[in-house]
PyMOL Python script that loads the backbone (N, CA, C, O; Angstrom):
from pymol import cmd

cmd.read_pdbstr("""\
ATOM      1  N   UNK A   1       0.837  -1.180   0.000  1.00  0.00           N
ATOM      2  CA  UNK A   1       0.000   0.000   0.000  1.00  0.00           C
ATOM      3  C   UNK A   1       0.878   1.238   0.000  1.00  0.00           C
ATOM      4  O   UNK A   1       2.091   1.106   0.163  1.00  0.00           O
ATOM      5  N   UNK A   2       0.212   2.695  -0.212  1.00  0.00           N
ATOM      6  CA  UNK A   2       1.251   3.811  -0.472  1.00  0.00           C
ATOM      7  C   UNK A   2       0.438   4.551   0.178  1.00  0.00           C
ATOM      8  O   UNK A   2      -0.787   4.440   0.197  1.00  0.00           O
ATOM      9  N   UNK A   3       1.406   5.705   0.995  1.00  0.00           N
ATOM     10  CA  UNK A   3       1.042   6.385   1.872  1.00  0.00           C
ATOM     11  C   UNK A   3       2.457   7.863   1.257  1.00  0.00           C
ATOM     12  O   UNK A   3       3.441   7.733   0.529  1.00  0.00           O
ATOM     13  N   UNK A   4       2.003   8.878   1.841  1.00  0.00           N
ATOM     14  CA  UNK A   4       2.784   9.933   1.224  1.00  0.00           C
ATOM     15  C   UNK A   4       3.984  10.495   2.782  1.00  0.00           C
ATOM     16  O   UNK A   4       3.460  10.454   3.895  1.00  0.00           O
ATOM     17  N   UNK A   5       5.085  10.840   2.707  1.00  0.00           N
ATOM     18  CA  UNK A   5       5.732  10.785   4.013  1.00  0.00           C
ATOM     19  C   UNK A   5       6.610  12.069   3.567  1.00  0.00           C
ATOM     20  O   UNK A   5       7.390  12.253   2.633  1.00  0.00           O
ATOM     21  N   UNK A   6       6.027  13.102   4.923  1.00  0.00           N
ATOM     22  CA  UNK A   6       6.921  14.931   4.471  1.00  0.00           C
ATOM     23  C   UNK A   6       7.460  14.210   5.790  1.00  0.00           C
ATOM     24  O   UNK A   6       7.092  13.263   6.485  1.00  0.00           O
ATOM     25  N   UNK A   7       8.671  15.264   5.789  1.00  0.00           N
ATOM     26  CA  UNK A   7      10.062  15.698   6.475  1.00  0.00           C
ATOM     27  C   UNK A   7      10.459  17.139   6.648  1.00  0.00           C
ATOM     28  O   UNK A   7      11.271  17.573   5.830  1.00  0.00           O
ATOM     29  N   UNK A   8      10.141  17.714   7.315  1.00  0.00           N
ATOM     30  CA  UNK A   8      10.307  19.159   7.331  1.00  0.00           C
ATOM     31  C   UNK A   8      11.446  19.846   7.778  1.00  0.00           C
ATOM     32  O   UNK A   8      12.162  19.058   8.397  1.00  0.00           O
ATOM     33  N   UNK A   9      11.981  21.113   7.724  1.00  0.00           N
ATOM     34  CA  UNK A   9      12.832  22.062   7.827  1.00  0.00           C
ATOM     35  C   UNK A   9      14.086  20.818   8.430  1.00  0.00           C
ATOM     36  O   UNK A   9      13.736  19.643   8.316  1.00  0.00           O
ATOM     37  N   UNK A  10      15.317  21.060   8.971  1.00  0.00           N
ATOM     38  CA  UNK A  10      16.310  20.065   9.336  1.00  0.00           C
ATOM     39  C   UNK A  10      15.922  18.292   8.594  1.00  0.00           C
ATOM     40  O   UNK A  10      16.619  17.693   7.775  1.00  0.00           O
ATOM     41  N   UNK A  11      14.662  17.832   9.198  1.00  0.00           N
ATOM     42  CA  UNK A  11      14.580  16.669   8.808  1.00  0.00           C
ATOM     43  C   UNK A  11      14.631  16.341   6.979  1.00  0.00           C
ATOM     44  O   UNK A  11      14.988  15.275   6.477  1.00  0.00           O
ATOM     45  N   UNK A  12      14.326  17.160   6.482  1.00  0.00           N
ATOM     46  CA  UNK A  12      14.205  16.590   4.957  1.00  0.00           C
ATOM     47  C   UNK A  12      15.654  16.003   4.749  1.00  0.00           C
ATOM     48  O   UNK A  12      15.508  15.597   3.596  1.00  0.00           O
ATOM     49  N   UNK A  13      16.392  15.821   4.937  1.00  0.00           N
ATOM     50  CA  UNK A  13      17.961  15.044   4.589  1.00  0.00           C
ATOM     51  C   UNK A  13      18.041  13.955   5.142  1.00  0.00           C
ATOM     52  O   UNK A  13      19.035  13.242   5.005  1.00  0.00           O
ATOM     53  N   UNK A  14      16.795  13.552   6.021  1.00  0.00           N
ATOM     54  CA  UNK A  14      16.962  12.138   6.177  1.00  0.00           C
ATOM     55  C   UNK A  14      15.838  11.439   5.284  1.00  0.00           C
ATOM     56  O   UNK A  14      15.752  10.215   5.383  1.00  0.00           O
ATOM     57  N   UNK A  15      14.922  12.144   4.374  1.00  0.00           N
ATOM     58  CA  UNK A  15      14.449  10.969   3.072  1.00  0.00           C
ATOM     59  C   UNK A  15      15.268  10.602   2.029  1.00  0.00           C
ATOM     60  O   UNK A  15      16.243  11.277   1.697  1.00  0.00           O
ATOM     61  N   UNK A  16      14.861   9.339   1.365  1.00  0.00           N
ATOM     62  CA  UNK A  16      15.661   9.047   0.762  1.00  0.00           C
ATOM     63  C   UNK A  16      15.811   9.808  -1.105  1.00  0.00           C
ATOM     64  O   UNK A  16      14.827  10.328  -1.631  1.00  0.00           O
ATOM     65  N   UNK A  17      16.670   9.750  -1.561  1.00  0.00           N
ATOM     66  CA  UNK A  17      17.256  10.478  -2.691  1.00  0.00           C
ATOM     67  C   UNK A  17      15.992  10.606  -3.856  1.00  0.00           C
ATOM     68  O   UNK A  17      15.804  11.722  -4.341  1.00  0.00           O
ATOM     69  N   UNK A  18      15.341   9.742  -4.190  1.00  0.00           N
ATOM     70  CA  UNK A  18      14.294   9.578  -4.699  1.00  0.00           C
ATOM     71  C   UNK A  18      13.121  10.902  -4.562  1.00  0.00           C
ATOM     72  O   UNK A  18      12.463  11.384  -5.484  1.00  0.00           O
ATOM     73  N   UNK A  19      13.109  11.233  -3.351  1.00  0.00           N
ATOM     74  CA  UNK A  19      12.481  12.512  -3.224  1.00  0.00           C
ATOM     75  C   UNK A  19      11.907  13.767  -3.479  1.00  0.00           C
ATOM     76  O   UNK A  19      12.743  14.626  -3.762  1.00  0.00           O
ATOM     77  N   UNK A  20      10.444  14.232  -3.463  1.00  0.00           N
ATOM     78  CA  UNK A  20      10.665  15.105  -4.831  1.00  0.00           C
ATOM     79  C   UNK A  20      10.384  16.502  -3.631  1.00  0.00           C
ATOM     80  O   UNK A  20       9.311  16.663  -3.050  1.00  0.00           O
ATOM     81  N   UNK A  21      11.558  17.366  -3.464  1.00  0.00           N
ATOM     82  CA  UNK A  21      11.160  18.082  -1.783  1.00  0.00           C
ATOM     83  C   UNK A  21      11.397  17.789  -1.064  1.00  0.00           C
ATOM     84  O   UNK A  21      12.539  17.362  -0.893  1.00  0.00           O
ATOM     85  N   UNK A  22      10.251  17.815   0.116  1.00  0.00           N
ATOM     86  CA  UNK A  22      10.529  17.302   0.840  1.00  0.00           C
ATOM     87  C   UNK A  22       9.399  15.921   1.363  1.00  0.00           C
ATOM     88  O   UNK A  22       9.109  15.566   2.506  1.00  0.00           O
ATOM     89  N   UNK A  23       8.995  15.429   0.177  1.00  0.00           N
ATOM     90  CA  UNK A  23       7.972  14.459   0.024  1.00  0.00           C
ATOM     91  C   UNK A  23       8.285  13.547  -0.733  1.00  0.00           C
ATOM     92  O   UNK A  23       8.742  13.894  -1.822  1.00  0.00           O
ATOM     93  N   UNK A  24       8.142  11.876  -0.405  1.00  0.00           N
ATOM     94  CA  UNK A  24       8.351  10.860  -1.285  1.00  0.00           C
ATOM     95  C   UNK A  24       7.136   9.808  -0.743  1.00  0.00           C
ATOM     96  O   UNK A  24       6.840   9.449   0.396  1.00  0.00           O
ATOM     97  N   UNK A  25       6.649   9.524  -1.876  1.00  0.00           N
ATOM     98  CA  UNK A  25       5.313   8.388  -1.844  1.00  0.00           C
ATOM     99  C   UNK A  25       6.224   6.672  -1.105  1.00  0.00           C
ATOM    100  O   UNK A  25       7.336   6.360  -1.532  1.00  0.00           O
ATOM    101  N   UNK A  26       5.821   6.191  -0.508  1.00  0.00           N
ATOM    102  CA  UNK A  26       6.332   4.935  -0.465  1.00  0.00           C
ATOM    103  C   UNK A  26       5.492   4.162  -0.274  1.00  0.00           C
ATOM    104  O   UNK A  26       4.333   4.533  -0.085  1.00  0.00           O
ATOM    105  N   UNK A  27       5.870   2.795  -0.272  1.00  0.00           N
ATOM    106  CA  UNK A  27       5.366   1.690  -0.479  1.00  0.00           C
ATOM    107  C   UNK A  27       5.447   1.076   1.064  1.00  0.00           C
ATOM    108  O   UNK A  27       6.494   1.271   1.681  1.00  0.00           O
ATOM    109  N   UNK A  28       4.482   0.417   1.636  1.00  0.00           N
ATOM    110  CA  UNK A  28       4.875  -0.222   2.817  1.00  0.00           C
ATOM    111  C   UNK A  28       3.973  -1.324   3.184  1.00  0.00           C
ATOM    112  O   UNK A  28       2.916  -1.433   2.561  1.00  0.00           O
ATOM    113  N   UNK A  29       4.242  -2.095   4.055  1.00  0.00           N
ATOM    114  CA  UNK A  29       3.341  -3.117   4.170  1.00  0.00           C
ATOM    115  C   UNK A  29       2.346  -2.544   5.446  1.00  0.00           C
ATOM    116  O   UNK A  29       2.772  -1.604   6.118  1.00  0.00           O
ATOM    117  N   UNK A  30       0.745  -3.259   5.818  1.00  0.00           N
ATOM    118  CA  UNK A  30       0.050  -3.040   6.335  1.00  0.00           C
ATOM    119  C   UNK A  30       0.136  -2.800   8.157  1.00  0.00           C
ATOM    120  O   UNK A  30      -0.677  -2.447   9.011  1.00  0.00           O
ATOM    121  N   UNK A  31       1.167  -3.089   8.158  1.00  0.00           N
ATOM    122  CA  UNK A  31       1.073  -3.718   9.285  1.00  0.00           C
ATOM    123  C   UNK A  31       1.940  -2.739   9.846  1.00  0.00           C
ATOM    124  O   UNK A  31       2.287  -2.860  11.021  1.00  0.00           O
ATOM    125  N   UNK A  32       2.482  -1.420   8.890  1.00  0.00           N
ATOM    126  CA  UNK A  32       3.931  -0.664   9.297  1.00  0.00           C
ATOM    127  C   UNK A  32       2.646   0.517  10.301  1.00  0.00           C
ATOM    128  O   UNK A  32       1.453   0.752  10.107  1.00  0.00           O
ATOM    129  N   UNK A  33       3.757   1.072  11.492  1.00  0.00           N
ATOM    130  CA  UNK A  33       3.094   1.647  12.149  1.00  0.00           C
ATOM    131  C   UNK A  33       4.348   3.221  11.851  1.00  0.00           C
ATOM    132  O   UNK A  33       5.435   3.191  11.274  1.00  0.00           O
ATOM    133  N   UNK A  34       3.887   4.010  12.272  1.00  0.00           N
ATOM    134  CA  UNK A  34       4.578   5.380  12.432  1.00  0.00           C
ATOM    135  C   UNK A  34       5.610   5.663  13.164  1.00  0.00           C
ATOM    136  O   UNK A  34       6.155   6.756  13.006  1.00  0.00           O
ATOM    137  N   UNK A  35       6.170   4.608  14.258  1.00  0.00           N
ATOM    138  CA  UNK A  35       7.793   4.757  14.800  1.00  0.00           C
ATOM    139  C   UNK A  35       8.240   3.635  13.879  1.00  0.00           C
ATOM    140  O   UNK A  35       9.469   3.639  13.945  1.00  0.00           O
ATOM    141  N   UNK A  36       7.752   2.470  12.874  1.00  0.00           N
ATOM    142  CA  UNK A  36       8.688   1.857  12.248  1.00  0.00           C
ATOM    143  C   UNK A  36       9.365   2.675  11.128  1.00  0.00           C
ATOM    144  O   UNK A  36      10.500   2.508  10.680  1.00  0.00           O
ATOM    145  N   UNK A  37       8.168   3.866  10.655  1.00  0.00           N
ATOM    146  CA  UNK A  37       8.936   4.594   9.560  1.00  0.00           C
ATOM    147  C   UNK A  37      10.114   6.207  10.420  1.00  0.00           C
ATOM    148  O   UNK A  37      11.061   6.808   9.912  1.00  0.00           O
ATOM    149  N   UNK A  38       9.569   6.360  11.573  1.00  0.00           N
ATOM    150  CA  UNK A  38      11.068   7.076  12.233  1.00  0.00           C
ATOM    151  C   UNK A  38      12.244   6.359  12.468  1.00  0.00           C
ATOM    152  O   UNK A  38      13.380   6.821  12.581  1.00  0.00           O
ATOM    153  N   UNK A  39      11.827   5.008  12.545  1.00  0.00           N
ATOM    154  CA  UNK A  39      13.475   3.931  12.874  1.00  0.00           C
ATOM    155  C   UNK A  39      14.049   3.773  11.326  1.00  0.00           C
ATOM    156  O   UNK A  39      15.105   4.276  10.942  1.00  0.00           O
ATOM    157  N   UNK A  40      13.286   3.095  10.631  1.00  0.00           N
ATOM    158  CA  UNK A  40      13.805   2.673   9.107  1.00  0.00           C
ATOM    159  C   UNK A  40      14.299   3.895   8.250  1.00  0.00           C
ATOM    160  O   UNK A  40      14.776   3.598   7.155  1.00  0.00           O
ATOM    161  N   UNK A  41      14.237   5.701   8.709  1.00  0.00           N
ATOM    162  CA  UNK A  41      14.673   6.615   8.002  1.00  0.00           C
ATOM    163  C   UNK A  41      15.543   7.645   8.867  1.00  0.00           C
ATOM    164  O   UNK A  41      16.067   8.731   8.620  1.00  0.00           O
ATOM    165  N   UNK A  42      15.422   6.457  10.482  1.00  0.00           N
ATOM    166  CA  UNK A  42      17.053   7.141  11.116  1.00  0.00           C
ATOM    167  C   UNK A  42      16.291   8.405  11.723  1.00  0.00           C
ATOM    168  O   UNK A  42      17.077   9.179  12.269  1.00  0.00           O
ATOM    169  N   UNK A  43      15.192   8.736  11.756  1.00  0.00           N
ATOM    170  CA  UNK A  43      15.154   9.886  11.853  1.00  0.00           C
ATOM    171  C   UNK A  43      14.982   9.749  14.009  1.00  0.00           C
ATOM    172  O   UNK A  43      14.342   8.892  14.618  1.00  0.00           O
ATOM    173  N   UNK A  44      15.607  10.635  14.473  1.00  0.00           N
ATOM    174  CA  UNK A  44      16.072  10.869  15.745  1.00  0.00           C
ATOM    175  C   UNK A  44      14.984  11.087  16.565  1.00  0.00           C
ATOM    176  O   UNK A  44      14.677  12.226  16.915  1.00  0.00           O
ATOM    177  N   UNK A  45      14.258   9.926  16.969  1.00  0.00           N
ATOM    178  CA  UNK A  45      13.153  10.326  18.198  1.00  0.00           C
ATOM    179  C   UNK A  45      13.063  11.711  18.686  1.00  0.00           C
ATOM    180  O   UNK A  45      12.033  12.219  18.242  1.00  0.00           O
ATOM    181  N   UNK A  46      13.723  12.509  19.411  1.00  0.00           N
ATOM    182  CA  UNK A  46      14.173  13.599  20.182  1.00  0.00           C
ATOM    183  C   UNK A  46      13.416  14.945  19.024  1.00  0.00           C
ATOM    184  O   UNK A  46      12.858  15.952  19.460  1.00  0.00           O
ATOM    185  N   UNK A  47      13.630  14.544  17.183  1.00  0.00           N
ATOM    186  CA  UNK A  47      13.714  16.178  16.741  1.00  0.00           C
ATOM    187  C   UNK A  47      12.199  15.137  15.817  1.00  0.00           C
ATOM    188  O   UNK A  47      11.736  15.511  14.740  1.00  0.00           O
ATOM    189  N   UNK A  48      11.727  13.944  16.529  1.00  0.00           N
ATOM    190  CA  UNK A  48      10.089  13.938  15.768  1.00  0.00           C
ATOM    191  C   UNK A  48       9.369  14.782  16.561  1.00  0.00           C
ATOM    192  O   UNK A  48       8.926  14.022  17.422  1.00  0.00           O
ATOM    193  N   UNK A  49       8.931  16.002  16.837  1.00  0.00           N
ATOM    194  CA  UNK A  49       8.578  16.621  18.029  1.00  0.00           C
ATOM    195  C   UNK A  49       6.747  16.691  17.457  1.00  0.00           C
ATOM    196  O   UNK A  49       5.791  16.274  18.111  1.00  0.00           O
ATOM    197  N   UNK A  50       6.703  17.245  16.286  1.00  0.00           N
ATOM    198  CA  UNK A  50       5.176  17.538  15.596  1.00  0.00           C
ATOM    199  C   UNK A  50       5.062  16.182  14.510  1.00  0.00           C
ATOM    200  O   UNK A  50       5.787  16.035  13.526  1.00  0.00           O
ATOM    201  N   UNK A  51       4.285  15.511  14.820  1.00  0.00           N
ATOM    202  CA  UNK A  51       4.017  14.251  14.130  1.00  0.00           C
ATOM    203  C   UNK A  51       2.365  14.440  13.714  1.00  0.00           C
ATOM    204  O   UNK A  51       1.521  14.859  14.506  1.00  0.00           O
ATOM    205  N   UNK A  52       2.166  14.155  12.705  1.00  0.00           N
ATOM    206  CA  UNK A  52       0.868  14.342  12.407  1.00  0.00           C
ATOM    207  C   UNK A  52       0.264  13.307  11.344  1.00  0.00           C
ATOM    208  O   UNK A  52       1.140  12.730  10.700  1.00  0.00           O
ATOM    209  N   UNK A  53      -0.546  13.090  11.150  1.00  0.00           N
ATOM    210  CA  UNK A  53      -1.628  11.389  10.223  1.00  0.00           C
ATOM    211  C   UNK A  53      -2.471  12.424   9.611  1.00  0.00           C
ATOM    212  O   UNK A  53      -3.200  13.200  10.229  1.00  0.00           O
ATOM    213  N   UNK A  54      -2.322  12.372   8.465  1.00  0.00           N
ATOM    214  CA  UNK A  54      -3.959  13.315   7.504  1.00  0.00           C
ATOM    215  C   UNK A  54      -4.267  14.922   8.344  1.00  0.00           C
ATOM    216  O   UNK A  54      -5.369  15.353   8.682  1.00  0.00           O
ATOM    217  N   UNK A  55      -3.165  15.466   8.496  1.00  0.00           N
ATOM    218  CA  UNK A  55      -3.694  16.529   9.777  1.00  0.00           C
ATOM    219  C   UNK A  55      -3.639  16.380  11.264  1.00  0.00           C
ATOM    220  O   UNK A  55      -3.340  17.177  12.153  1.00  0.00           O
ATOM    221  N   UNK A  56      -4.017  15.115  11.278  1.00  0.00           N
ATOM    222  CA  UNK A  56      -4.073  14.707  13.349  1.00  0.00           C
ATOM    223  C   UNK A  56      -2.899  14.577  14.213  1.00  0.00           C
ATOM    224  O   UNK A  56      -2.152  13.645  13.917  1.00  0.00           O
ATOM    225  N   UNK A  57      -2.646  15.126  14.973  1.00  0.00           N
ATOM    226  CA  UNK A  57      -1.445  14.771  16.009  1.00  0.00           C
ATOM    227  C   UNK A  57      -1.426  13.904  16.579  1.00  0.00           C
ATOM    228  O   UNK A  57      -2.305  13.800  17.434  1.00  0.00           O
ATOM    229  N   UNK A  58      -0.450  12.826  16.438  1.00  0.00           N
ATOM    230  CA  UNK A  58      -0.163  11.717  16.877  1.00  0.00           C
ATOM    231  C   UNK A  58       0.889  11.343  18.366  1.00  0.00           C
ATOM    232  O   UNK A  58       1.911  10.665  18.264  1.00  0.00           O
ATOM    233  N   UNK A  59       0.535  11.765  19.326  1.00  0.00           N
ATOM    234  CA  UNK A  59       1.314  11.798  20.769  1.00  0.00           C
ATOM    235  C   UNK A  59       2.276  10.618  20.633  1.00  0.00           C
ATOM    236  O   UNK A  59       1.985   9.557  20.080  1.00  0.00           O
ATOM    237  N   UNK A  60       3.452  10.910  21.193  1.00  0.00           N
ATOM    238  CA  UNK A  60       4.487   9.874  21.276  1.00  0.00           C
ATOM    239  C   UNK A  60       4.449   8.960  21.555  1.00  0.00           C
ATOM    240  O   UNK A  60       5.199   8.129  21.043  1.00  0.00           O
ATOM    241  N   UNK A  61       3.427   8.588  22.647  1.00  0.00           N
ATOM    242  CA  UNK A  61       3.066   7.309  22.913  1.00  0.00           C
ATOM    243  C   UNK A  61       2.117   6.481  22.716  1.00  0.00           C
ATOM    244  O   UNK A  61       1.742   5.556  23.436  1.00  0.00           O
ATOM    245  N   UNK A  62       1.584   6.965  21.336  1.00  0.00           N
ATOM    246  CA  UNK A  62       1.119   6.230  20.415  1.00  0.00           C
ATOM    247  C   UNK A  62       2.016   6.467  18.865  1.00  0.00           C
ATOM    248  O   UNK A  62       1.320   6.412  17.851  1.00  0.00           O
ATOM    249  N   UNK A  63       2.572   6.561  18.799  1.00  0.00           N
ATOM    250  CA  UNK A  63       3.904   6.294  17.673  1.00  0.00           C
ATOM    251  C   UNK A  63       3.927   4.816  17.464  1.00  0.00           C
ATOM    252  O   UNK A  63       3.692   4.450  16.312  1.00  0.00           O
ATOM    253  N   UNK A  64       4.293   3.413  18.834  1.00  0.00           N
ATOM    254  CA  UNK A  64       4.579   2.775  18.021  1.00  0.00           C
ATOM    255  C   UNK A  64       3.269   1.914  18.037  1.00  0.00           C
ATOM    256  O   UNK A  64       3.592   0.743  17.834  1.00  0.00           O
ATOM    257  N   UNK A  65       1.964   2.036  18.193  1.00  0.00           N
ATOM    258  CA  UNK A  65       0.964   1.216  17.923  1.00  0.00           C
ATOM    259  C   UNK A  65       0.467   1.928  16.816  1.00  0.00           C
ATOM    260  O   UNK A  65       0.013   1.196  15.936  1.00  0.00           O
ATOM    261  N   UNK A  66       0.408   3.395  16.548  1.00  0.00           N
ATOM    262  CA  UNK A  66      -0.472   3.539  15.558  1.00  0.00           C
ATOM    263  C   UNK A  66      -0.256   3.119  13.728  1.00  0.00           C
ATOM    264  O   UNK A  66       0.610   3.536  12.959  1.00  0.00           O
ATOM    265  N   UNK A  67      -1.213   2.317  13.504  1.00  0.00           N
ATOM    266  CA  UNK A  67      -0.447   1.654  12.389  1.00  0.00           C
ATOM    267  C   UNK A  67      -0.932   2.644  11.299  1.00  0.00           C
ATOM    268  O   UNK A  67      -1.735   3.479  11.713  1.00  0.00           O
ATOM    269  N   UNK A  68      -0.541   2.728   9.745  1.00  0.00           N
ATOM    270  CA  UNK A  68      -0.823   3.371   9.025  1.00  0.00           C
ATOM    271  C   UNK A  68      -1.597   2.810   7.837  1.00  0.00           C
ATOM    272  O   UNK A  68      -1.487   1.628   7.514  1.00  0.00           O
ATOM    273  N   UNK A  69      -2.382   3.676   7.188  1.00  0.00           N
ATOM    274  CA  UNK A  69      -3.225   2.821   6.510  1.00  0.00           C
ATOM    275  C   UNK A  69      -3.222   3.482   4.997  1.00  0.00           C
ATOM    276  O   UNK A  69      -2.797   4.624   4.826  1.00  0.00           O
ATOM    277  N   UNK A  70      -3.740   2.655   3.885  1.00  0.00           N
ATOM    278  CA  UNK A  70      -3.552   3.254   2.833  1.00  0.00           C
ATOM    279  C   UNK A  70      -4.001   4.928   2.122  1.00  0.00           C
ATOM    280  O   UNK A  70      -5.137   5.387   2.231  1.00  0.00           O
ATOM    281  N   UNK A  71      -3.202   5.435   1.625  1.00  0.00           N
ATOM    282  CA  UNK A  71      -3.520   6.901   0.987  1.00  0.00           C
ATOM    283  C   UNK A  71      -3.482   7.800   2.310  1.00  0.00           C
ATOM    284  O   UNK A  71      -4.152   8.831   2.361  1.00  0.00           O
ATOM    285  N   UNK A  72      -2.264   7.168   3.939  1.00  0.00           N
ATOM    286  CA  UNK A  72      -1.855   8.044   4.670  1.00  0.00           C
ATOM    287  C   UNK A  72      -0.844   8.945   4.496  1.00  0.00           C
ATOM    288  O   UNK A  72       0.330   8.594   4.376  1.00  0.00           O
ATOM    289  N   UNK A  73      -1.212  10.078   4.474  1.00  0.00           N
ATOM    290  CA  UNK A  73      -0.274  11.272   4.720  1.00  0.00           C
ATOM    291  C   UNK A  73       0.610  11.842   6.061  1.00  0.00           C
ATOM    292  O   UNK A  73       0.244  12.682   6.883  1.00  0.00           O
ATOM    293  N   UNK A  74       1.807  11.153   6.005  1.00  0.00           N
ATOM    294  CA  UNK A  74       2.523  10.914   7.253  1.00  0.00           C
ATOM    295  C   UNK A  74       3.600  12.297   7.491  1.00  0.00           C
ATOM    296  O   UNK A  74       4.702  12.252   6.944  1.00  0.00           O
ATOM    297  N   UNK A  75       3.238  13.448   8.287  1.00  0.00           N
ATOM    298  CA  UNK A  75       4.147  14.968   8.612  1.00  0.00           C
ATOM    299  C   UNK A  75       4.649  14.721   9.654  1.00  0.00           C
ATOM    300  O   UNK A  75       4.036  14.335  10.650  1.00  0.00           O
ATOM    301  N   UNK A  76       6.205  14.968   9.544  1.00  0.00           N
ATOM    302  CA  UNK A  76       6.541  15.355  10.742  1.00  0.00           C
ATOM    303  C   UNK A  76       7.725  16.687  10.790  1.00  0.00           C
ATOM    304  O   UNK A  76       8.677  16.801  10.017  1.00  0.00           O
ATOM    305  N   UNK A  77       7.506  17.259  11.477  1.00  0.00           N
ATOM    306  CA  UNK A  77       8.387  18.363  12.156  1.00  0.00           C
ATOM    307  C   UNK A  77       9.137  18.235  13.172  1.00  0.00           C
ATOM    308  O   UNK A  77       8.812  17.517  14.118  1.00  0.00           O
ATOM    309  N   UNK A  78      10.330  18.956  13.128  1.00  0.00           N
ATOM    310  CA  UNK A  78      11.243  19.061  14.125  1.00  0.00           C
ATOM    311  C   UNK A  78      11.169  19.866  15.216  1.00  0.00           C
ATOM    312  O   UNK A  78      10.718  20.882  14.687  1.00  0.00           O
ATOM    313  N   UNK A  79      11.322  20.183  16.620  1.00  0.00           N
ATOM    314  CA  UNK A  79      11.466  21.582  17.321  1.00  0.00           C
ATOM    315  C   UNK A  79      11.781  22.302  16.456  1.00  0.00           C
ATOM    316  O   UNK A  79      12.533  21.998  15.530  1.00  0.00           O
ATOM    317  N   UNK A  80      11.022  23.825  16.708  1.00  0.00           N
ATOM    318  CA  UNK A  80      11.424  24.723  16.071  1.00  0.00           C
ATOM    319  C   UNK A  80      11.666  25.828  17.667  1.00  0.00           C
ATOM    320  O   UNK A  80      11.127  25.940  18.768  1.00  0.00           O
ATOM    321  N   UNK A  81      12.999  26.568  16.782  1.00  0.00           N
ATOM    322  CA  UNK A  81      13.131  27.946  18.384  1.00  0.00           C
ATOM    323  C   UNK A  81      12.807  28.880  17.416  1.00  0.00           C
ATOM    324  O   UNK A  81      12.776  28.732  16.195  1.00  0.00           O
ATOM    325  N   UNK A  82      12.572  29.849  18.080  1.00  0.00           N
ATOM    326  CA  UNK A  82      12.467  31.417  17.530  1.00  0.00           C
ATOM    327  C   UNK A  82      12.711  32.594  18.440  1.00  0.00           C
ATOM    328  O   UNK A  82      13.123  32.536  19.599  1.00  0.00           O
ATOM    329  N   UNK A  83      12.420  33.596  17.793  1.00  0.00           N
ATOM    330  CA  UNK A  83      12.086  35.044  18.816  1.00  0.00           C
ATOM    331  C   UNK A  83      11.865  35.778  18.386  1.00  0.00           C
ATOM    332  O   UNK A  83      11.622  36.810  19.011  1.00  0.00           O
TER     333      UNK A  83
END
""", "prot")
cmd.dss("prot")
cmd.show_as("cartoon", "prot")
cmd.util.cbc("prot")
cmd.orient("prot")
């Protein structure tokens, strides 16, 4: 099944080359949940800070049960600082 997976500001350098942005469609099996795709793309627990499913915020501790389902749109953001 294919689901669409952004990477935002710092994080976009950890999708893979294929990439068009900071967005690449992938392929995954049913059963993949939303911390298997932060482990399998390296990306650093600590800077998944804004995680989001179709819009929805997904709390950390549901990362690794929530599974993903077809034509999901998977965002995540890093801390951001400002002033």
């Amino acid at each position: 099944m294919q689901i669409t997976f952004k990477l935002f500001a710092s994080l976009t350098d950890y999708l893979p080359p294929e990439r068009k942005g900071n967005v690449v469609v992938l392929e995954i099996t049913p059963e993949t949940t939303v911390a298997d795709l932060i482990q399998r793309y390296n990306v650093p627990e600590r800077s998944a800070h804004l995680v989001l499913i179709n819009g929805l915020f997904v709390p950390p501790g549901e990362r690794a049960s929530r599974v993903l389902a077809e034509g999901d749109e998977l965002a995540i953001w890093p801390p951001i600082a400002g002033g």
